[in-house]
ZADO-1210 file (C-alpha; in nm, 4 decimals, padded with zeros to 6 digits):
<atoms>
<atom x="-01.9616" y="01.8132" z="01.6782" code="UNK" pos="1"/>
<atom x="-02.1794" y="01.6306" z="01.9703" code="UNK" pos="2"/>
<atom x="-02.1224" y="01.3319" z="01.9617" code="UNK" pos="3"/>
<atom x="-02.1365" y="00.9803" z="01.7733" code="UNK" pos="4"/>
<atom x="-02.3731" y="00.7499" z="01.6193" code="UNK" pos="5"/>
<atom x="-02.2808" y="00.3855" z="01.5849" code="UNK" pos="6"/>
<atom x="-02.2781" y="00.0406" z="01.6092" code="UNK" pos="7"/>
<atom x="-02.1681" y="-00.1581" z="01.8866" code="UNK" pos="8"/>
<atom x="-02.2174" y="-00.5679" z="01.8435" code="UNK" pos="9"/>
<atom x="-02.4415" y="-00.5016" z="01.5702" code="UNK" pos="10"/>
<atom x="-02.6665" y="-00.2388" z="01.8110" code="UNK" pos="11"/>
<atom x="-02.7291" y="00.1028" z="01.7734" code="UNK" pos="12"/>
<atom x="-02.5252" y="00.3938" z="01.9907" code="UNK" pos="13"/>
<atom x="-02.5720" y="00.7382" z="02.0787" code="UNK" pos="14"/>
<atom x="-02.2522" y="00.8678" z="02.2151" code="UNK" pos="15"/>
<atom x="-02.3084" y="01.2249" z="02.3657" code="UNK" pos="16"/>
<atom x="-01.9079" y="01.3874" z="02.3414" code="UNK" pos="17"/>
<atom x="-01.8670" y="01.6830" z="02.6363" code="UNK" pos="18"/>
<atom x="-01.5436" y="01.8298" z="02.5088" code="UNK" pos="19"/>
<atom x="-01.5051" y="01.6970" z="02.1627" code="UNK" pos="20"/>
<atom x="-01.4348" y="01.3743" z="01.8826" code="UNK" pos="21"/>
<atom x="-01.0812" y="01.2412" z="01.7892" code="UNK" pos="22"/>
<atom x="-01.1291" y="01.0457" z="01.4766" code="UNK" pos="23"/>
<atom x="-00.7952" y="00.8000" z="01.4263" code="UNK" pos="24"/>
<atom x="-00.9173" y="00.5332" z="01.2473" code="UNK" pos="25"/>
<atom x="-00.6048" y="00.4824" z="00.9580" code="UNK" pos="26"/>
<atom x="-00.5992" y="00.5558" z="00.6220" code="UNK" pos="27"/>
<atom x="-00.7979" y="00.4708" z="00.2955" code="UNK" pos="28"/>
<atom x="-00.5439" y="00.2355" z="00.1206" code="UNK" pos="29"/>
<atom x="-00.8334" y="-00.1019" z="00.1982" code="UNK" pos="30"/>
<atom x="-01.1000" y="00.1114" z="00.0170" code="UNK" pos="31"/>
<atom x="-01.1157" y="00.0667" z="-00.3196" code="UNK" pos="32"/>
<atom x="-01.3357" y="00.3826" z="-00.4652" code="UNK" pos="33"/>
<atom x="-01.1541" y="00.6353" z="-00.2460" code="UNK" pos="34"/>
<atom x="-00.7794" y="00.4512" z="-00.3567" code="UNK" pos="35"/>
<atom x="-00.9247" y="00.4479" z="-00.7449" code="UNK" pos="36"/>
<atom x="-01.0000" y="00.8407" z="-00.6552" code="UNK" pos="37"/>
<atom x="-00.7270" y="01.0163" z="-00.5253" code="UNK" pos="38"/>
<atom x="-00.4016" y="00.7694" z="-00.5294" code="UNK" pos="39"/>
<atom x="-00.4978" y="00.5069" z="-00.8439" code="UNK" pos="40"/>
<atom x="-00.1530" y="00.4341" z="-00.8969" code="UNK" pos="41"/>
<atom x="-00.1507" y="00.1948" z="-00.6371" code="UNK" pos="42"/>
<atom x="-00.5078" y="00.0470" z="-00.7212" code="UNK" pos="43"/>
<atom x="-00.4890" y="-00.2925" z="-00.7225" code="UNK" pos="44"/>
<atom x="-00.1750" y="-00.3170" z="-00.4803" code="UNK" pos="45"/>
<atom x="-00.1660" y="-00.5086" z="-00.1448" code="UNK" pos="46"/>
<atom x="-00.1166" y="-00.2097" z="00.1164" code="UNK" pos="47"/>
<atom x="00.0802" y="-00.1984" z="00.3931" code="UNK" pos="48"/>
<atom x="-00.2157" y="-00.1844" z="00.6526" code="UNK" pos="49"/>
<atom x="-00.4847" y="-00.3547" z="00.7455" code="UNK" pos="50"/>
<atom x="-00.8461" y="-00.3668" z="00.6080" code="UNK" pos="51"/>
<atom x="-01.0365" y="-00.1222" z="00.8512" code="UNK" pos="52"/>
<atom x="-00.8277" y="00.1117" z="00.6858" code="UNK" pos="53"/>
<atom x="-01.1589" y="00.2119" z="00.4893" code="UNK" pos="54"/>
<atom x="-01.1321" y="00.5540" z="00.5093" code="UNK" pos="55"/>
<atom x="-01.5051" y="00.5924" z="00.7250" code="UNK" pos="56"/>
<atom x="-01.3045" y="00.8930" z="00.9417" code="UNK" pos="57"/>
<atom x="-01.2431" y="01.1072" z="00.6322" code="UNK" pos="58"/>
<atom x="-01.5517" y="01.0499" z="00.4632" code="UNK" pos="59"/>
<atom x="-01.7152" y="01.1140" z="00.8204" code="UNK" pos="60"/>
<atom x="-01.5524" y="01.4509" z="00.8079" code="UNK" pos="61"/>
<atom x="-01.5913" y="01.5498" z="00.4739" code="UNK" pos="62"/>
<atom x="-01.9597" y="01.5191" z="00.5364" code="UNK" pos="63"/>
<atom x="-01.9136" y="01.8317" z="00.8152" code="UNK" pos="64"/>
<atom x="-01.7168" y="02.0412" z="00.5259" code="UNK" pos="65"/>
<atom x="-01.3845" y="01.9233" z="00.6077" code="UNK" pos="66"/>
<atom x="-01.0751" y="02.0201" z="00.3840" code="UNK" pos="67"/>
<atom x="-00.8645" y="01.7818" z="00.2613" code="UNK" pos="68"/>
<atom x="-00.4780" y="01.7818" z="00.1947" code="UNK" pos="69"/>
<atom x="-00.2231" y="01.5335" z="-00.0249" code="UNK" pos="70"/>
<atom x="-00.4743" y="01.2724" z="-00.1183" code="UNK" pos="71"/>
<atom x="-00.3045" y="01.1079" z="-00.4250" code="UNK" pos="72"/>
<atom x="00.0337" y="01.0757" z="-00.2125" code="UNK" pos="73"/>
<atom x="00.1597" y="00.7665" z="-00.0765" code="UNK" pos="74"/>
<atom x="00.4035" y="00.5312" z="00.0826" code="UNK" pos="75"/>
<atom x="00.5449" y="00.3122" z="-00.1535" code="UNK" pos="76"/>
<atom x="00.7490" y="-00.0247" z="-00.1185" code="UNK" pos="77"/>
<atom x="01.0171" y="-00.1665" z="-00.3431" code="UNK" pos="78"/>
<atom x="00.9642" y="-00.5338" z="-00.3374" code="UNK" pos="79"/>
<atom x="01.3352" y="-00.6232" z="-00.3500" code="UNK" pos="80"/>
<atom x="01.6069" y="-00.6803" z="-00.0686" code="UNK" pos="81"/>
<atom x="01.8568" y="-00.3682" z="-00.0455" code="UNK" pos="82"/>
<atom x="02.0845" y="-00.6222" z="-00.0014" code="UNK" pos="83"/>
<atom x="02.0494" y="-00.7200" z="-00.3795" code="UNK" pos="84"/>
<atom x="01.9649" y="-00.3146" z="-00.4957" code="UNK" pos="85"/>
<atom x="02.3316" y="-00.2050" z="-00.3691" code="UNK" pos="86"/>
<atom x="02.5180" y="-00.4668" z="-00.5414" code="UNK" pos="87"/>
<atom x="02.3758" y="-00.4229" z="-00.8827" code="UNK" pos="88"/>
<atom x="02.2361" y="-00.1091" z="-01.0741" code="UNK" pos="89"/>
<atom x="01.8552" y="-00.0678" z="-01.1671" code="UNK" pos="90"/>
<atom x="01.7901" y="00.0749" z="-01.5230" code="UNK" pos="91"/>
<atom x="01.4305" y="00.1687" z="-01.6309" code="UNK" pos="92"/>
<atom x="01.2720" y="00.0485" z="-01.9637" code="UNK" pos="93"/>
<atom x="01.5357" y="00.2631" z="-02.1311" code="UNK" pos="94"/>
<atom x="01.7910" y="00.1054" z="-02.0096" code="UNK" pos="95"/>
<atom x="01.9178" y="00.3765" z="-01.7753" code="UNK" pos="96"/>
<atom x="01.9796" y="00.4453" z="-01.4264" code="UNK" pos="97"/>
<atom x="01.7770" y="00.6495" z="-01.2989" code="UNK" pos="98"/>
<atom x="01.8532" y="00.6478" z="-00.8834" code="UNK" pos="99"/>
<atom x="02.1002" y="00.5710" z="-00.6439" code="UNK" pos="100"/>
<atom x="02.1186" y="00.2007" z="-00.5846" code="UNK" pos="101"/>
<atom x="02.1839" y="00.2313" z="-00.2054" code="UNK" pos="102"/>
<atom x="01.9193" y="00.5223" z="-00.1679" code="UNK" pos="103"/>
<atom x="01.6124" y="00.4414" z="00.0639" code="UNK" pos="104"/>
<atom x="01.4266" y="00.1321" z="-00.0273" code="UNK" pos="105"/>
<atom x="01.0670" y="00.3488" z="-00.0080" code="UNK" pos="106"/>
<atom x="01.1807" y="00.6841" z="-00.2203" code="UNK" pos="107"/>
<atom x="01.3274" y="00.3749" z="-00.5009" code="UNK" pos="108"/>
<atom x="00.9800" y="00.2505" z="-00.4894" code="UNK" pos="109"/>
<atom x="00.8239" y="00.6312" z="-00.4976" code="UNK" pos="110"/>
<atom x="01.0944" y="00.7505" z="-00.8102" code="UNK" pos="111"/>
<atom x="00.9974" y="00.3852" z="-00.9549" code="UNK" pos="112"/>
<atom x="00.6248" y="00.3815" z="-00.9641" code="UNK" pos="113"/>
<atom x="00.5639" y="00.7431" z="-01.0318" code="UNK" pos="114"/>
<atom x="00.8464" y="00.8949" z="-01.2623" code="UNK" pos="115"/>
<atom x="00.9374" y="00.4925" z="-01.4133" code="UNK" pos="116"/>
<atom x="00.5873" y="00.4167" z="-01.5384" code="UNK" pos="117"/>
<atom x="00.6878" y="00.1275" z="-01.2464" code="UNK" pos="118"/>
<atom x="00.9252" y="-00.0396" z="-01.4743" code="UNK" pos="119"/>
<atom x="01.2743" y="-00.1319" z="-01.3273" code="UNK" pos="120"/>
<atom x="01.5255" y="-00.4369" z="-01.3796" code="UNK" pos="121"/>
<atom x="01.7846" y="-00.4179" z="-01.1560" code="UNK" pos="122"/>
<atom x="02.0935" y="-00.5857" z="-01.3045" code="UNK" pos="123"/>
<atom x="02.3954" y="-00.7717" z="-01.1093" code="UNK" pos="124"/>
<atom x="02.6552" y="-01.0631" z="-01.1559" code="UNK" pos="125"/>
<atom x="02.6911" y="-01.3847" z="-01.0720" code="UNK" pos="126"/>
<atom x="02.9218" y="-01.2964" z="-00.7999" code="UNK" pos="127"/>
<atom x="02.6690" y="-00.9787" z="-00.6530" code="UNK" pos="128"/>
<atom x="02.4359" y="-01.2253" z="-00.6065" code="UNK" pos="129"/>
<atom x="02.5806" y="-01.4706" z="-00.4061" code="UNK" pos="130"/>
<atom x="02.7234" y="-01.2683" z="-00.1651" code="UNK" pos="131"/>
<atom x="02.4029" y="-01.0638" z="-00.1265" code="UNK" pos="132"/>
<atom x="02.1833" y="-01.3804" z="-00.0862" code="UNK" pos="133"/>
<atom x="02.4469" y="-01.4916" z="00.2175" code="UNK" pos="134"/>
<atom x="02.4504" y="-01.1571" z="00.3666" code="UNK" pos="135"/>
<atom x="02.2896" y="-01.0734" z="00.6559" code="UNK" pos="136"/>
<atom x="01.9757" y="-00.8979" z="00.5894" code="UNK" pos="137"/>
<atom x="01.6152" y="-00.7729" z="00.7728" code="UNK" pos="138"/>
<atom x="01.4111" y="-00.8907" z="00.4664" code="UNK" pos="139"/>
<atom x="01.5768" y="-01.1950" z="00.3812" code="UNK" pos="140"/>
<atom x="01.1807" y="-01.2882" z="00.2676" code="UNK" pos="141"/>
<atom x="01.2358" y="-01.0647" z="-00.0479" code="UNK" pos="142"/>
<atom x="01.4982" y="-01.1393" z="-00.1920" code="UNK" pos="143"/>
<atom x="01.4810" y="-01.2559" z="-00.5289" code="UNK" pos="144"/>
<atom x="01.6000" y="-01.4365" z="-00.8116" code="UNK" pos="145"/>
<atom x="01.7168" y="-01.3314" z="-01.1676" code="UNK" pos="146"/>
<atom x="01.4569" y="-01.3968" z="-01.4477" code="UNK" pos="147"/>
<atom x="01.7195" y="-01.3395" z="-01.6951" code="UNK" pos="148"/>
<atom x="02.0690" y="-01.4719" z="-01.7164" code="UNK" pos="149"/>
<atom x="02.3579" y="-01.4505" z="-02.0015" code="UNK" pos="150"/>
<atom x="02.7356" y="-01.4435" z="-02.0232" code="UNK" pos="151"/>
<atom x="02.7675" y="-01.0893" z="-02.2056" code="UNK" pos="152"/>
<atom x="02.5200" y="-00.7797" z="-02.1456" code="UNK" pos="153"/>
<atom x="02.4302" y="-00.7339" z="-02.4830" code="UNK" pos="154"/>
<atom x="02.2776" y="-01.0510" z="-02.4779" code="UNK" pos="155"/>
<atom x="02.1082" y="-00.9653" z="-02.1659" code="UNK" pos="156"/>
<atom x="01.9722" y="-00.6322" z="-02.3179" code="UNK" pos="157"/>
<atom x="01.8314" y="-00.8292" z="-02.5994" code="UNK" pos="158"/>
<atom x="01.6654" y="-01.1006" z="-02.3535" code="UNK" pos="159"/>
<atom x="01.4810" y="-00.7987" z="-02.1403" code="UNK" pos="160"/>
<atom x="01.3928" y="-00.6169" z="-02.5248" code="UNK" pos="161"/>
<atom x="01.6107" y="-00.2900" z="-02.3959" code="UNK" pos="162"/>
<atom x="01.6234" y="-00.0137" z="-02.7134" code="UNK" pos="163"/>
<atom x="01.9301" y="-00.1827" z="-02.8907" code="UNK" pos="164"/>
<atom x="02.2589" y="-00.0393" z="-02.7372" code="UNK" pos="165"/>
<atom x="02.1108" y="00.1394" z="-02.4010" code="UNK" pos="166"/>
<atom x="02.2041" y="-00.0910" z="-02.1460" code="UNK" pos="167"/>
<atom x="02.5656" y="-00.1809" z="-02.3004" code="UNK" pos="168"/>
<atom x="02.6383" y="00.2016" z="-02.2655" code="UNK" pos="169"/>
<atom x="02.4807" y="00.1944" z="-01.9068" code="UNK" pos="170"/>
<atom x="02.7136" y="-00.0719" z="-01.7995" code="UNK" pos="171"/>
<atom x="03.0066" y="00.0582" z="-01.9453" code="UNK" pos="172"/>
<atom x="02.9605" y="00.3907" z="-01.8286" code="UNK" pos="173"/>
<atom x="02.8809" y="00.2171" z="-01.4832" code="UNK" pos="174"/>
<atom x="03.1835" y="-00.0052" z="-01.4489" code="UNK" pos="175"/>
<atom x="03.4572" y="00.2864" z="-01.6033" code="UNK" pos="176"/>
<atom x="03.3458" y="00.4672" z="-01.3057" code="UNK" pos="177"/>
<atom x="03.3388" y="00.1684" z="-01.0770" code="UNK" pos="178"/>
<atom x="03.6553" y="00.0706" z="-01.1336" code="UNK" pos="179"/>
<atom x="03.7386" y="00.3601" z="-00.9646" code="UNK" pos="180"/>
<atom x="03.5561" y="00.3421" z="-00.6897" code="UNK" pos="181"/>
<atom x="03.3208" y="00.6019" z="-00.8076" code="UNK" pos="182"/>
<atom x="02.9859" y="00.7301" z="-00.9256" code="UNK" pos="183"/>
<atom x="02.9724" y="01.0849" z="-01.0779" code="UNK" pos="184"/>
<atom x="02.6586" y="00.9899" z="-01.2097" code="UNK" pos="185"/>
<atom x="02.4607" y="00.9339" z="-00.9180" code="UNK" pos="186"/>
<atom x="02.6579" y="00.9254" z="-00.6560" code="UNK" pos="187"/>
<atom x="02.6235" y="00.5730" z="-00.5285" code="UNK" pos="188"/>
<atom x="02.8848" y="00.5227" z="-00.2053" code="UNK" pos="189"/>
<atom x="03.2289" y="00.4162" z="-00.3107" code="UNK" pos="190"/>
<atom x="03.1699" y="00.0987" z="-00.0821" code="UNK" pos="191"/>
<atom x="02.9113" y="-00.0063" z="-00.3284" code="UNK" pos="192"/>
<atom x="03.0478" y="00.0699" z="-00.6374" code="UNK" pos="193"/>
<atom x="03.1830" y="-00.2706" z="-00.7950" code="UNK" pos="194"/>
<atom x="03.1985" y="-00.3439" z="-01.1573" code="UNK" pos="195"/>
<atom x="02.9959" y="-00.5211" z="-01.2764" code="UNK" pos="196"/>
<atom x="03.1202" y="-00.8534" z="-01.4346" code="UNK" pos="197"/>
<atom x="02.9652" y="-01.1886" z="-01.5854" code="UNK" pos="198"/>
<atom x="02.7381" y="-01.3940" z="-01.6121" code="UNK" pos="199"/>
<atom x="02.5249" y="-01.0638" z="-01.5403" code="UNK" pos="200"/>
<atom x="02.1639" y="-01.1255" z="-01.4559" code="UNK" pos="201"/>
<atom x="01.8179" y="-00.9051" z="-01.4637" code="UNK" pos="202"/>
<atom x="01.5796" y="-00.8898" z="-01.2130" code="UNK" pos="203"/>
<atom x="01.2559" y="-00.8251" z="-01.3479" code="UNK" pos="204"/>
<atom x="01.0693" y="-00.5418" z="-01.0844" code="UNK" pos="205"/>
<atom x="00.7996" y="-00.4122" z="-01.2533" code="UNK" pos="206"/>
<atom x="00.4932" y="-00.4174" z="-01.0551" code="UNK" pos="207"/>
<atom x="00.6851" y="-00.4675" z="-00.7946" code="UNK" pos="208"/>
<atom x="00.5897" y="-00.1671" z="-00.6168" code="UNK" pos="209"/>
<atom x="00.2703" y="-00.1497" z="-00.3337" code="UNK" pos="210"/>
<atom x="00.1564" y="00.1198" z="-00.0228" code="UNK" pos="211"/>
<atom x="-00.0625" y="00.2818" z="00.1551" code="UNK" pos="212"/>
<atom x="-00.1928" y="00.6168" z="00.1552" code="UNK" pos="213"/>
<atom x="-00.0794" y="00.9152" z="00.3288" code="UNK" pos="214"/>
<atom x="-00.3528" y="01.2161" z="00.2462" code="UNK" pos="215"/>
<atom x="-00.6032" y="01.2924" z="00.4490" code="UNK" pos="216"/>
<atom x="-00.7889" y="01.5582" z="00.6715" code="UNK" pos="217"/>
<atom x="-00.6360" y="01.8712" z="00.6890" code="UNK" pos="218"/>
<atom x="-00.5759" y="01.9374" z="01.0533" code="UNK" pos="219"/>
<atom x="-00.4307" y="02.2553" z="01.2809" code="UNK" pos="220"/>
<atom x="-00.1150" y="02.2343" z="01.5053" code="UNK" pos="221"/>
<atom x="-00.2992" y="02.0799" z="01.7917" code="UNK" pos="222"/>
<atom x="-00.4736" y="01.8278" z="01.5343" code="UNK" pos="223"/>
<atom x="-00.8039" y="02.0397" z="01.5172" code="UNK" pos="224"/>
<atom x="-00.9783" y="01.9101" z="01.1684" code="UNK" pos="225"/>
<atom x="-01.0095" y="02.2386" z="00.9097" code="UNK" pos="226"/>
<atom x="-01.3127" y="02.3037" z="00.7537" code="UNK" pos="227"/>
<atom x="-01.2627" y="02.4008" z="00.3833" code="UNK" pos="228"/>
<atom x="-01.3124" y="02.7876" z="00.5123" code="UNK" pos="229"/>
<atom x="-01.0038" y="02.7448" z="00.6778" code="UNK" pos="230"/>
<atom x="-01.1746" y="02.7626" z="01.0347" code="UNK" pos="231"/>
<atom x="-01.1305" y="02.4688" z="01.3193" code="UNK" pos="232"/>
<atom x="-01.4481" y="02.2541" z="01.3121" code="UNK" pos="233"/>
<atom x="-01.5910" y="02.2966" z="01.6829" code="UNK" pos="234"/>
<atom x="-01.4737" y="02.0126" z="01.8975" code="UNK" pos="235"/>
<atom x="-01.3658" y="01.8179" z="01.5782" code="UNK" pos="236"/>
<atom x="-00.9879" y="01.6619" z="01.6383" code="UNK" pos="237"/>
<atom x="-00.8058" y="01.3676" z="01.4395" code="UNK" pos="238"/>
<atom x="-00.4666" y="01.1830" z="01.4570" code="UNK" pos="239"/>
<atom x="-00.2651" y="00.9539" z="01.2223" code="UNK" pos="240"/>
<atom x="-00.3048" y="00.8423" z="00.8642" code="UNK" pos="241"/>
<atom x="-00.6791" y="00.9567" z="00.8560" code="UNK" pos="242"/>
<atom x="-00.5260" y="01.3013" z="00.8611" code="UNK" pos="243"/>
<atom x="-00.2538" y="01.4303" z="00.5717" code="UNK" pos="244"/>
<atom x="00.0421" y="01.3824" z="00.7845" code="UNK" pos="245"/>
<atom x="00.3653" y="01.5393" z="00.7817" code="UNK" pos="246"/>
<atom x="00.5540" y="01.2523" z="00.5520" code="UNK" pos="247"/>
<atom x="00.3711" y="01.3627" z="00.1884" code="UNK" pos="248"/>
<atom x="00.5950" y="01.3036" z="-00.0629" code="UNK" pos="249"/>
<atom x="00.9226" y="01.1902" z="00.1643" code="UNK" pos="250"/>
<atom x="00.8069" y="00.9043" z="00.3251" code="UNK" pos="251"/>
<atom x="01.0432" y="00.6902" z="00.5559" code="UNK" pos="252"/>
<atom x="00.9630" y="00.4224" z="00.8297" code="UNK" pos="253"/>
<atom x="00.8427" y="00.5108" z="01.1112" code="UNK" pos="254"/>
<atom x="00.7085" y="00.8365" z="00.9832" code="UNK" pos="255"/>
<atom x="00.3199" y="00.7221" z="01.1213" code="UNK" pos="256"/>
<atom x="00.4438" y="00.6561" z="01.4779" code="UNK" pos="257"/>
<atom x="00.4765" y="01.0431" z="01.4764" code="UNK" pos="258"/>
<atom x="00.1442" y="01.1066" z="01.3209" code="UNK" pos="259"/>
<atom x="-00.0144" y="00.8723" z="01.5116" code="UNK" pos="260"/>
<atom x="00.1566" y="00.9479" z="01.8934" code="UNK" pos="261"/>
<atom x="00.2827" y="01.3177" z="01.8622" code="UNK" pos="262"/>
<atom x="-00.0432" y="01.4360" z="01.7016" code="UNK" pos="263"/>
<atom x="-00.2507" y="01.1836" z="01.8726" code="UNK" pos="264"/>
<atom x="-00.1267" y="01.3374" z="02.2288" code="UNK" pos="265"/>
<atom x="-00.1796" y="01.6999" z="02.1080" code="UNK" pos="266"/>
<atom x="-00.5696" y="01.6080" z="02.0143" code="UNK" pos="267"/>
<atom x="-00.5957" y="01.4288" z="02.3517" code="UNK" pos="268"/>
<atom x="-00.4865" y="01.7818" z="02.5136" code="UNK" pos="269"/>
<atom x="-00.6624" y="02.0180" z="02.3068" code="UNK" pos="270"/>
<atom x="-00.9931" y="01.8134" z="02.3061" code="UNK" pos="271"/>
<atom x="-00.9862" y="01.7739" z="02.7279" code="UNK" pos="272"/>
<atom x="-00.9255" y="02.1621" z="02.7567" code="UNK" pos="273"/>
</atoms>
C-alpha cells in the first residue's frame, strides 16, 4: 500500500503514505447491501452507530485481497429496562423460558434474536412493575408498559395466543421454585426470584431487538490487515469495528473501546517502525 486517493471538500487527493495506512473508519451496520449480506438479521434495525459506518474501509481492503473474519456476528440490544427483565420472567412463543432474567441485557438480545426467531414477552405482576418503574435505573428511557393485562395467567396465555397450557406450566413451575428463593431451572439469583402473583401482565418484545456489526478485516497481533493467503498486506494496518474484533459472539459494553484504543495503539506502533 502507497498511499490514498480521496476527496477532501469535494476535491481530489493524492496522499503519498511513507510507512504505511491505518484504516479505522467503524463498521458496516449504516450500509444496507453489506448488512443484507453478511448479518441480515438485523436488516432493517436502527444500529447503534452512526451513518459513516458504511463499511468503505473493508470494502477498500477487500479490493487488495483482504480476508475477512465473523461477518454475520453482531452486537445486539434488548429494548427493555433490566430493571423490568429481573422482576418478571421472559418466555418465547412457546411459552417457555428460555434465559436468565438478570443475565446481560446484550447476550438476552443475542439468545433472543438468533435462537427465539426474536420473539419474547416478558411477563410480571402488578406489583413487579411498580416497583421497577420507581427504581432507580440508567435507562429509565426504555422502560415499558404491558400490552396485555388479566387477573389469572391462563387468561393472559390466551390474550398473547401461547400453545394452550405452556405458559400456566411456566409460571407454576416458576413460582414453586420462587417461593423458595430459587431457580434450578436457570439459575436466576435468589434476590430476584419472586413469585409471581396477579394481575400478571405481558410485555410484548418482539422486534425489539437492534445492533451493529462486529465482523470485519482479519488483522495480525499488531493490527496488520491479512490477505486471504494468510500473509500481512505490506504497510496495510486497521483498528476498531472495521476489523473482526475480539467480542464475536460475546459481546458486552465497552468491548469497542478495546478494539478501537488497544489495537488502534498497536497499528500506530507497528506502522511508524
Amino acid at each position: 500500500v502507497a498511499g490514498v486517493y480521496a476527496r477532501q471538500y469535494g476535491n481530489p487527493v493524492a496522499i503519498r503514505a511513507r510507512r504505511g495506512v491505518v484504516l479505522a473508519t467503524g463498521s458496516f451496520a449504516y450500509n444496507d447491501a453489506m448488512v443484507a449480506q453478511f448479518a441480515p438479521r438485523i436488516a432493517g434495525r436502527p444500529a447503534a452507530s452512526i451513518e459513516q459506518h458504511d463499511g468503505q474501509s473493508i470494502r477498500m481492503a477487500q479490493a487488495l485481497g483482504a480476508d475477512l473474519a465473523h461477518m454475520d456476528a453482531t452486537e445486539v440490544a434488548f429494548l427493555i429496562d433490566p430493571q423490568q427483565t429481573v422482576r418478571g420472567i421472559l418466555v418465547n412463543g412457546r411459552g417457555q423460558r428460555y434465559v436468565p432474567e438478570d443475565m446481560y441485557s446484550g447476550r438476552i438480545g443475542q439468545l433472543t434474536l438468533y435462537q427465539q426467531d426474536d420473539t419474547a414477552y416478558l411477563i410480571i405482576d402488578g406489583d413487579a412493575q411498580e416497583e421497577a418503574m420507581a427504581a432507580t435505573s440508567a435507562t429509565p428511557f426504555l422502560r415499558r408498559p404491558a400490552r396485555w393485562v388479566c387477573e389469572t395467567v391462563a387468561e393472559l396465555e390466551a390474550e398473547i395466543g401461547l400453545p394452550r397450557g405452556s405458559l400456566h406450566a411456566t409460571v407454576d413451575v416458576y413460582n414453586q421454585a420462587a417461593a423458595r428463593g430459587e431457580d434450578p431451572l436457570l439459575h436466576k439469583k435468589a434476590e430476584w426470584c419472586r413469585p409471581i402473583g396477579t394481575p400478571v401482565g405481558a410485555v410484548d418484545l418482539r422486534a425489539s431487538c437492534a445492533g451493529f456489526t462486529l465482523g470485519g478485516l482479519q488483522t495480525t497481533l499488531n493490527s496488520e490487515v491479512l490477505h486471504v493467503s494468510g500473509e500481512p498486506i505490506p504497510r496495510l494496518y486497521a483498528a476498531g469495528r472495521c476489523t473482526a474484533g475480539v467480542a464475536a459472539w460475546g459481546y458486552a459494553s465497552g468491548i469497542s473501546l478495546g478494539d478501537g484504543s488497544f489495537y488502534g495503539r498497536r497499528a500506530g506502533r507497528a506502522a511508524a517502525t
